[in-house]
N, CA, C and O atoms as CSV, one atom per row, in Angstrom:
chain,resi,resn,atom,element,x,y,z
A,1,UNK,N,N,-6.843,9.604,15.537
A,1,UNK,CA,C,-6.120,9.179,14.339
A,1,UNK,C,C,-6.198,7.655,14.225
A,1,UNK,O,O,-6.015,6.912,15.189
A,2,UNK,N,N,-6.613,7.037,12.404
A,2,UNK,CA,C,-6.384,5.943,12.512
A,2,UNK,C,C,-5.118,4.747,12.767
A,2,UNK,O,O,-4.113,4.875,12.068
A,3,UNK,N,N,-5.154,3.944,13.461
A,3,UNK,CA,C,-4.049,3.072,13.777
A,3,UNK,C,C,-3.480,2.689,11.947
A,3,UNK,O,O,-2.576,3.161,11.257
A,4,UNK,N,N,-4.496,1.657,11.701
A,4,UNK,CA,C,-4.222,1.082,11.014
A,4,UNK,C,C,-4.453,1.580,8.964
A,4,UNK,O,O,-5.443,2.055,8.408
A,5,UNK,N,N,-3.197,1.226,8.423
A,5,UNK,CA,C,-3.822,1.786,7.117
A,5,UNK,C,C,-4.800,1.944,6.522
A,5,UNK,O,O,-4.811,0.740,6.266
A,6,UNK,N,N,-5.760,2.333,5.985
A,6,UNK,CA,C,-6.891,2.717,5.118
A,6,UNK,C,C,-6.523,1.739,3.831
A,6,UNK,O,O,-7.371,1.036,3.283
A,7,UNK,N,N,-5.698,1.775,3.594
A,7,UNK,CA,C,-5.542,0.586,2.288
A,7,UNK,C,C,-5.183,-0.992,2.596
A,7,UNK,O,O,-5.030,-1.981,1.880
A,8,UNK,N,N,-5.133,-0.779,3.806
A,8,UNK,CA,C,-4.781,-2.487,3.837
A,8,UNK,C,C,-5.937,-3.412,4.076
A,8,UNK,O,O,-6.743,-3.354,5.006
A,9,UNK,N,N,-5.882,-4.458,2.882
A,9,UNK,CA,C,-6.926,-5.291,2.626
A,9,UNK,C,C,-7.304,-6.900,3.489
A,9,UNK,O,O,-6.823,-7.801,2.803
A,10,UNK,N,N,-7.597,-7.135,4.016
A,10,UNK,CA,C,-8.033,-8.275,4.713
A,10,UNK,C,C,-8.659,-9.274,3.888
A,10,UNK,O,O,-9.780,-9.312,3.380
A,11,UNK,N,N,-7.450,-10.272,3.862
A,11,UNK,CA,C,-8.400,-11.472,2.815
A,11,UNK,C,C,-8.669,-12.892,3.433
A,11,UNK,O,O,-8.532,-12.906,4.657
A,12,UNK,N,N,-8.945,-13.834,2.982
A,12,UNK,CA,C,-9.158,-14.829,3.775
A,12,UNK,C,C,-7.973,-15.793,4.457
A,12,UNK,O,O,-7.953,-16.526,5.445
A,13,UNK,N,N,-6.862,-15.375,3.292
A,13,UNK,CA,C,-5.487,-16.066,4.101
A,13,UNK,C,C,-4.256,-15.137,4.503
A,13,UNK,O,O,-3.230,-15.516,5.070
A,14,UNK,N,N,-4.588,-13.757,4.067
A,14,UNK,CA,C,-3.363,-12.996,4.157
A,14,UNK,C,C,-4.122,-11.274,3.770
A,14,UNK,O,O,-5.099,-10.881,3.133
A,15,UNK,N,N,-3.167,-10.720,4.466
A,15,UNK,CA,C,-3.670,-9.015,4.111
A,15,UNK,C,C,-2.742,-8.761,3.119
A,15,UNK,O,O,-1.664,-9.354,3.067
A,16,UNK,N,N,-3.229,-7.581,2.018
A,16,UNK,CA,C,-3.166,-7.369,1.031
A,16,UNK,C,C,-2.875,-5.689,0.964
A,16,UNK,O,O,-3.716,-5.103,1.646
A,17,UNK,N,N,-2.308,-5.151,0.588
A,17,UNK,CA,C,-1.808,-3.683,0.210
A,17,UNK,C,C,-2.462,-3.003,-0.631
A,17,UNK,O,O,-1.956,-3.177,-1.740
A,18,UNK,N,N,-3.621,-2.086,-0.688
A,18,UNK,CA,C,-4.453,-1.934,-1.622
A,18,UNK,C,C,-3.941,-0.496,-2.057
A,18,UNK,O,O,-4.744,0.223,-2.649
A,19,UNK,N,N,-2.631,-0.016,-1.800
A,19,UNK,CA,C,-1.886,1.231,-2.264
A,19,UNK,C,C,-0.508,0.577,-3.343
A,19,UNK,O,O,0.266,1.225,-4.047
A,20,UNK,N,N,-0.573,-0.576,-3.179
A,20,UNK,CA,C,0.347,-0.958,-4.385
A,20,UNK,C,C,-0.278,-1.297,-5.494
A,20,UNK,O,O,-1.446,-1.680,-5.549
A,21,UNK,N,N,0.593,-1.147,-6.561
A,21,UNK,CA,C,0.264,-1.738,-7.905
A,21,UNK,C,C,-0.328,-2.775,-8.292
A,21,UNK,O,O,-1.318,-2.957,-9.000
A,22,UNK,N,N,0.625,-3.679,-7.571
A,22,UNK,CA,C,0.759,-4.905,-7.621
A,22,UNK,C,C,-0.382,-5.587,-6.743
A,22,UNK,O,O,-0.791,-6.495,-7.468
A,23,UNK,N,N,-0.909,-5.608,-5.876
A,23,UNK,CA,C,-1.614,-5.827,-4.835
A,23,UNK,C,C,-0.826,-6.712,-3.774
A,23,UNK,O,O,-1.369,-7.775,-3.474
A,24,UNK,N,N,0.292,-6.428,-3.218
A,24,UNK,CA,C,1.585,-6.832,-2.711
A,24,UNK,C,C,1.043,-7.607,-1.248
A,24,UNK,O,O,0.180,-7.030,-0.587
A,25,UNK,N,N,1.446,-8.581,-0.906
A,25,UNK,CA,C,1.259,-8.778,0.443
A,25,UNK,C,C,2.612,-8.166,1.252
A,25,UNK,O,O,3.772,-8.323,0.869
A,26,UNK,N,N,2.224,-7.494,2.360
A,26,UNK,CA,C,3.157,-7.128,3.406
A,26,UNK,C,C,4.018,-8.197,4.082
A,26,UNK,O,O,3.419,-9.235,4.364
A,27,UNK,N,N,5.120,-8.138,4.344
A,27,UNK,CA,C,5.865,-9.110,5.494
A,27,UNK,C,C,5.273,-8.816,6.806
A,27,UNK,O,O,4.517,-7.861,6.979
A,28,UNK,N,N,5.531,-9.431,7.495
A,28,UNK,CA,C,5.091,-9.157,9.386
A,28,UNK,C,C,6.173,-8.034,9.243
A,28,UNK,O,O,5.732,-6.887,9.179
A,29,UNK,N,N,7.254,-8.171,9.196
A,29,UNK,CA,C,7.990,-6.722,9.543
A,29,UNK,C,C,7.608,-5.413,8.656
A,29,UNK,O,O,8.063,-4.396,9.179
A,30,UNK,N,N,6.916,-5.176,7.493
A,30,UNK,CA,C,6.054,-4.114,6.779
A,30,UNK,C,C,4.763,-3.889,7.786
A,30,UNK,O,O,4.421,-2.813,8.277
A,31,UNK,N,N,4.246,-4.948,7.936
A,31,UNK,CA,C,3.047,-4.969,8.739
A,31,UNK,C,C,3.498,-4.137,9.839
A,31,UNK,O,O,3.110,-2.975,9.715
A,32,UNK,N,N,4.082,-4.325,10.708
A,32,UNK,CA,C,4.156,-4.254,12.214
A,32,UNK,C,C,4.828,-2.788,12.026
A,32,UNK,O,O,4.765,-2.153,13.078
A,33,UNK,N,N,5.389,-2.158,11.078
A,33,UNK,CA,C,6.141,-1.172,10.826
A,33,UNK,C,C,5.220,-0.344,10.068
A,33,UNK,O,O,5.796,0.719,9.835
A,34,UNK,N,N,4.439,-0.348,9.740
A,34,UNK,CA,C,3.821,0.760,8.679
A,34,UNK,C,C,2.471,0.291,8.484
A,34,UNK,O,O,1.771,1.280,8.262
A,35,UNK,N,N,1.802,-0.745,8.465
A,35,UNK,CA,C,-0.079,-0.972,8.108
A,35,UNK,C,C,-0.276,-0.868,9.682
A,35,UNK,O,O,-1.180,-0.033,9.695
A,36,UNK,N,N,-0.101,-1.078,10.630
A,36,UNK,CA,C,-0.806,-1.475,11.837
A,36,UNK,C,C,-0.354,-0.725,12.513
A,36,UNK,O,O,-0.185,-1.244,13.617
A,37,UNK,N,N,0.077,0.633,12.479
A,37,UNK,CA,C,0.344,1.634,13.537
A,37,UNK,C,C,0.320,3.184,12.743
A,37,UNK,O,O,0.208,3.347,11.528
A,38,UNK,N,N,0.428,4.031,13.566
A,38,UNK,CA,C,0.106,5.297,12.928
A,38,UNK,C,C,1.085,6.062,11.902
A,38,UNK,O,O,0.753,7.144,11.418
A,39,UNK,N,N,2.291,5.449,11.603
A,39,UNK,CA,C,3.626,5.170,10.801
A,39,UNK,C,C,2.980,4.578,9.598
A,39,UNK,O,O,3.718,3.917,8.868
A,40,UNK,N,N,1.812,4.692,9.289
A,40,UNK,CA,C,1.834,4.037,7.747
A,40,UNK,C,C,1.696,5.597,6.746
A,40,UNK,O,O,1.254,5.541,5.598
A,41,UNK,N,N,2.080,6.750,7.296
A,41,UNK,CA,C,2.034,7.652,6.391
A,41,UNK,C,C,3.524,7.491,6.066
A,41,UNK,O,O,3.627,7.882,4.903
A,42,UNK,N,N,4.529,7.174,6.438
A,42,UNK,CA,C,5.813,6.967,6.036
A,42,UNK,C,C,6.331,5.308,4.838
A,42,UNK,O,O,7.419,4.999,4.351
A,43,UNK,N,N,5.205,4.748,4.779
A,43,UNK,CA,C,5.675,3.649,4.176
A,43,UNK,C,C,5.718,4.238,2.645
A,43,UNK,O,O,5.146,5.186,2.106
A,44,UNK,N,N,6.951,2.938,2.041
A,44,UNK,CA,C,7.350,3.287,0.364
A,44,UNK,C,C,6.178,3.392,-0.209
A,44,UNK,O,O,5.827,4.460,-0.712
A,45,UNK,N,N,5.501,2.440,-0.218
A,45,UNK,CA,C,4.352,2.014,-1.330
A,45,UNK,C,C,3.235,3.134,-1.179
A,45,UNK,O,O,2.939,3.980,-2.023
A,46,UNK,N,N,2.688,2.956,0.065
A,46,UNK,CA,C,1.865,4.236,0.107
A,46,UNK,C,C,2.328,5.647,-0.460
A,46,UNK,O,O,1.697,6.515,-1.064
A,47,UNK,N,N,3.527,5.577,-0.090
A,47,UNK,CA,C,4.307,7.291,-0.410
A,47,UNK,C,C,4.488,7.372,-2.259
A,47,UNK,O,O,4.372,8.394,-2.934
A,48,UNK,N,N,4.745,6.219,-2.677
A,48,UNK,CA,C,4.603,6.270,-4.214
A,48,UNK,C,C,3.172,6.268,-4.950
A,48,UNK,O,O,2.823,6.788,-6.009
A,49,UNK,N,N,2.550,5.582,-4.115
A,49,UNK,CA,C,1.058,5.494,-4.629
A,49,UNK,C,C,0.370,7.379,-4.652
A,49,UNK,O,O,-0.624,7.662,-5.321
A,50,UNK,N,N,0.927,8.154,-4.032
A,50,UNK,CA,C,0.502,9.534,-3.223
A,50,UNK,C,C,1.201,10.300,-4.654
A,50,UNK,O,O,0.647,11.208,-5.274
A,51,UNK,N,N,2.436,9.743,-4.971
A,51,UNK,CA,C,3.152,10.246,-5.704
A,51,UNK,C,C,2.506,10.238,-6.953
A,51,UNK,O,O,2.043,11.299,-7.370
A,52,UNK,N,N,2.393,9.123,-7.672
A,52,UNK,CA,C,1.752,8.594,-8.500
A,52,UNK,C,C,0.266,9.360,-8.974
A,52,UNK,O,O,0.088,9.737,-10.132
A,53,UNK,N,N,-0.624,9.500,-8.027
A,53,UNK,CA,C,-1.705,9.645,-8.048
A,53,UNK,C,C,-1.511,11.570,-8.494
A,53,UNK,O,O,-2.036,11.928,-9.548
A,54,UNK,N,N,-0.707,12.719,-7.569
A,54,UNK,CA,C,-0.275,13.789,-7.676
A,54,UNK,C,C,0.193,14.095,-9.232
A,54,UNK,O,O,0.089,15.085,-9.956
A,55,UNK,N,N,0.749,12.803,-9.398
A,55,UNK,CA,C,1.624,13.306,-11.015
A,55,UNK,C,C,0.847,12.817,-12.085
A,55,UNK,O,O,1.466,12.311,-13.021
A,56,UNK,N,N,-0.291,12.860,-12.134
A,56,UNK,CA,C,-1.910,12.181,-12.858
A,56,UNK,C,C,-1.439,10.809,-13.835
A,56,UNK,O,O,-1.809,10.722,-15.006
A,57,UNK,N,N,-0.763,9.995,-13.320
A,57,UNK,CA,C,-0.621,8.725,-13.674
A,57,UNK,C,C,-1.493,8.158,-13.037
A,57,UNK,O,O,-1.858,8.555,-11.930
A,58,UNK,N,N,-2.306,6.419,-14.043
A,58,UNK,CA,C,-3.277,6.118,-13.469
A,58,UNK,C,C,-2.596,4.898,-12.762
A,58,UNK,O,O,-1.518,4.510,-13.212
A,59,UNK,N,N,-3.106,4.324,-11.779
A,59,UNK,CA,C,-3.132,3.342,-11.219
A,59,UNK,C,C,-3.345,2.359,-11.530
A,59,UNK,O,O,-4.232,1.760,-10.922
A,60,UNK,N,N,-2.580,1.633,-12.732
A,60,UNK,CA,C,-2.541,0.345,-13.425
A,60,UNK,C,C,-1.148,-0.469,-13.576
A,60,UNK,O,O,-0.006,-0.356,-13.131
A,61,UNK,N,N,-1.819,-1.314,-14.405
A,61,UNK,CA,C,-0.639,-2.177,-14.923
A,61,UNK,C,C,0.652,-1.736,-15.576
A,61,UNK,O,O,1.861,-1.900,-15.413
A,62,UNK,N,N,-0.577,-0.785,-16.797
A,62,UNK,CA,C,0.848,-0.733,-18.215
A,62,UNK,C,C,1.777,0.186,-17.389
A,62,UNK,O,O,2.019,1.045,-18.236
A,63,UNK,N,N,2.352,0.501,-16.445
A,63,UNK,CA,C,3.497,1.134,-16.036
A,63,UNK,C,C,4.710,-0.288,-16.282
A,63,UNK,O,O,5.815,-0.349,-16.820
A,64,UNK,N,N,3.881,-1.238,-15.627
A,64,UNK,CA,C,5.123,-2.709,-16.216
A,64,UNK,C,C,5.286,-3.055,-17.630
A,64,UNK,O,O,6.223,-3.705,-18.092
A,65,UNK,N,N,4.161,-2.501,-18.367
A,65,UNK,CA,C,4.362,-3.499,-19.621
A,65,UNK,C,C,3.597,-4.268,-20.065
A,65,UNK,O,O,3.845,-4.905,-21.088
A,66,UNK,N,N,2.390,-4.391,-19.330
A,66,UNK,CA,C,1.399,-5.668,-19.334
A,66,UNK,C,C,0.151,-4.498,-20.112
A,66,UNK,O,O,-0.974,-4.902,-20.408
């Protein structure tokens, strides 16, 4: 099993959440709790993104308004 999330993005100054909307950076305590151990099937964002995707909403913006 993988450790680390499948969506989390590696950028040149900071990792990036590629299961949020937003493209959210994680805190060290998100990090250390849910992208970098086998506990990232329990995180919010991922679990809404799962949600999201199930209830055939697309994965964009206009959910904000933009």
């Amino acid at each position: 099993m993988d450790r680390e999330c499948p969506y989390i993005e590696t950028r040149p100054e900071d990792l990036v959440c590629g299961a949020s909307v937003t493209s959210m950076v994680p805190s060290i305590m998100e990090f250390t709790t849910y992208c970098d151990t086998e506990e990232h099937y329990r995180c919010p964002i991922l679990l809404a993104r799962v949600l999201r995707e199930s209830s055939g909403h697309p994965r964009s913006s206009s959910v904000f308004g933009r």
